[in-house]
C-alpha positions as CSV (number, residue, x, y, z in Angstrom):
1,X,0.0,0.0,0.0
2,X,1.3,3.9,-1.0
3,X,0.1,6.9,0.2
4,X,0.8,10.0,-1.3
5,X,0.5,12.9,1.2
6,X,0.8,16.6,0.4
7,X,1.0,19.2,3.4
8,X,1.0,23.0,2.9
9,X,3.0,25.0,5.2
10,X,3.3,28.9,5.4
11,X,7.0,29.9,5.8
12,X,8.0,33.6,6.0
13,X,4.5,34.4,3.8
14,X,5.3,31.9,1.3
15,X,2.9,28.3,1.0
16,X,5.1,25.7,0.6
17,X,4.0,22.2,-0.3
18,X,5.8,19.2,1.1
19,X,5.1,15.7,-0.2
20,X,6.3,12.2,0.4
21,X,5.3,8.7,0.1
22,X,4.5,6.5,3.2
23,X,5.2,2.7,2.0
24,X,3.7,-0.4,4.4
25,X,0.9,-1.3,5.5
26,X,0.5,1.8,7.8
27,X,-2.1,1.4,10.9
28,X,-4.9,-1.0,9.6
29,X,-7.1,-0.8,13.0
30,X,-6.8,3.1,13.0
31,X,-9.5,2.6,10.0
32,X,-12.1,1.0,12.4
33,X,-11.5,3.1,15.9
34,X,-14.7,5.0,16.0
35,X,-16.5,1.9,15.4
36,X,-15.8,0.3,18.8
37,X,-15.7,-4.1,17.1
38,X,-17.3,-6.6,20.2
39,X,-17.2,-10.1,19.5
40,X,-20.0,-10.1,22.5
41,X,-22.1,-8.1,20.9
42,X,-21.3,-10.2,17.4
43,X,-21.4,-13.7,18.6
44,X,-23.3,-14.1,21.6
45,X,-26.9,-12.8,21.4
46,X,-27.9,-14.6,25.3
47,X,-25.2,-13.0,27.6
48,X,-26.4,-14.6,30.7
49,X,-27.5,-18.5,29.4
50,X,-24.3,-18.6,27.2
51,X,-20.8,-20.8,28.0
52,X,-18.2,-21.5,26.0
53,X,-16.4,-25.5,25.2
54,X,-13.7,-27.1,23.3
55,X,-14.5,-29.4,20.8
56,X,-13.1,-33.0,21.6
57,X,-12.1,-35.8,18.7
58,X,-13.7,-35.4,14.9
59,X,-16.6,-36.7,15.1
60,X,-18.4,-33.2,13.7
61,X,-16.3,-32.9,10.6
62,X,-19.5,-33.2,8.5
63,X,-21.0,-30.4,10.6
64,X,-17.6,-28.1,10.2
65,X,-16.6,-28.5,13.8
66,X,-13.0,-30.1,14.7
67,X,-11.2,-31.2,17.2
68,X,-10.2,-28.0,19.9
69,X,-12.7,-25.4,18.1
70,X,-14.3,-23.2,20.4
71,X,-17.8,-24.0,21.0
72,X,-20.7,-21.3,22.1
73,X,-23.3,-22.7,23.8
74,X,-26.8,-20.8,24.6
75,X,-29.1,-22.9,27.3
76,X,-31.5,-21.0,26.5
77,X,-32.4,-22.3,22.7
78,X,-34.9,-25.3,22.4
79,X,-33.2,-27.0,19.4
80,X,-34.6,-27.6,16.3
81,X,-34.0,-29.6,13.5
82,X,-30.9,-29.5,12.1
83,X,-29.3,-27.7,14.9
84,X,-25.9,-29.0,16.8
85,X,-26.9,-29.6,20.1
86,X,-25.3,-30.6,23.7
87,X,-26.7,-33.5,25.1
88,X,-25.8,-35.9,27.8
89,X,-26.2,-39.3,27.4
90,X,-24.9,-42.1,30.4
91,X,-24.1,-38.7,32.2
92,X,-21.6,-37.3,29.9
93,X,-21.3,-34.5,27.5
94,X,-21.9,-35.2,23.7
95,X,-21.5,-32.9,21.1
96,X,-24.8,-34.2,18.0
97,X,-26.4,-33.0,15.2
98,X,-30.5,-32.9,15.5
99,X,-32.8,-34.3,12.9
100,X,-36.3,-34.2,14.6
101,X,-37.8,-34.9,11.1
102,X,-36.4,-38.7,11.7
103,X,-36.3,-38.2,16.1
104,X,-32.5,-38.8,16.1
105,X,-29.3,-37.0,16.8
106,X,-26.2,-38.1,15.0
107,X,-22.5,-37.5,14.3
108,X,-20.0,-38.5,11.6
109,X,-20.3,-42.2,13.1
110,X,-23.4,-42.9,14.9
111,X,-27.0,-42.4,14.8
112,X,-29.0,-42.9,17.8
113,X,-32.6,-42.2,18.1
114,X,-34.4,-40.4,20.3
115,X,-36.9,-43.6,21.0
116,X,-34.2,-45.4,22.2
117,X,-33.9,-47.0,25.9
118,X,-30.8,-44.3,26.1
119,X,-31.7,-41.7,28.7
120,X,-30.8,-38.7,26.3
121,X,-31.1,-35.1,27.9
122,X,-31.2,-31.5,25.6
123,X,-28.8,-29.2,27.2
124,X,-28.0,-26.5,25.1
125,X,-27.4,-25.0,21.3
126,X,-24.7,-24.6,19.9
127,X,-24.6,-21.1,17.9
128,X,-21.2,-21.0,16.8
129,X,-18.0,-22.8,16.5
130,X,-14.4,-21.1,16.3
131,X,-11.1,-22.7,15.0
132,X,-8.3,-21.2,17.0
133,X,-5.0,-21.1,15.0
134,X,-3.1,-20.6,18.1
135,X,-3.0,-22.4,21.1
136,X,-5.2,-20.8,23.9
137,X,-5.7,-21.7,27.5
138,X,-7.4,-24.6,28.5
139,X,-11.0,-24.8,28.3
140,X,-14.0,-27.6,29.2
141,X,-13.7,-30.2,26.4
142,X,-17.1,-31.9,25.1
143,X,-16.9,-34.9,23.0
């Protein structure tokens, strides 16, 4: 990126123009100050019913969620079909797709349905996934 810049100065009654080129990238964020940028306000629209996860093992691929991906989760959603969904199932943490067309929940491996003799409990929605590039502190994992 080049800017040209051209400033006008007054010396002894005379305008002079000085001008010069600025090479680089310069101060991108400088752009985008007065806009004030929240990833609260941009991601999460529940403050209070809404926790965050890591994703645990590959079993979402299909659904675009990998392993360590950041996972918001709203409790107060009731899911519907076609949503990714928390549920616990033999009192752990699962990480499904719903399809209440055909009453099940799935991943990239297993279908179970909902009729089954599986105690299956609807915790939560997830809104949003986030692939970190970076290592970040720990977080809650959920298979």
């Amino acid at each position: 990126m080049l800017d040209l810049y051209c400033v006008y100065i007054q010396y002894f009654g005379f305008d002079i123009m000085i001008s010069g080129i600025m090479t680089g990238f310069g101060n991108v964020a400088a752009d985008y100050k007065e806009n004030g940028l929240s990833l609260d306000q941009l991601l999460i629209d529940h403050v209070s019913s809404t926790f965050i996860a890591r994703a645990k093992g590959n079993n979402m691929r299909r659904a675009g969620i990998h392993a360590n991906d950041i996972l918001l989760i709203d409790r107060s959603l009731t899911a519907e079909h076609g949503d990714i969904v928390l549920v616990v199932m033999a009192g752990e943490f699962y990480c499904r797709q719903y399809d209440e067309i055909n009453r099940v929940i799935y991943d990239d491996k297993t279908r179970i349905p909902l009729t089954s003799e599986e105690s299956i409990l609807f915790e939560a929605v997830v809104t949003r996934s986030i692939r970190c590039h970076r290592s970040i502190p720990s977080l809650p994992s959920i298979g």
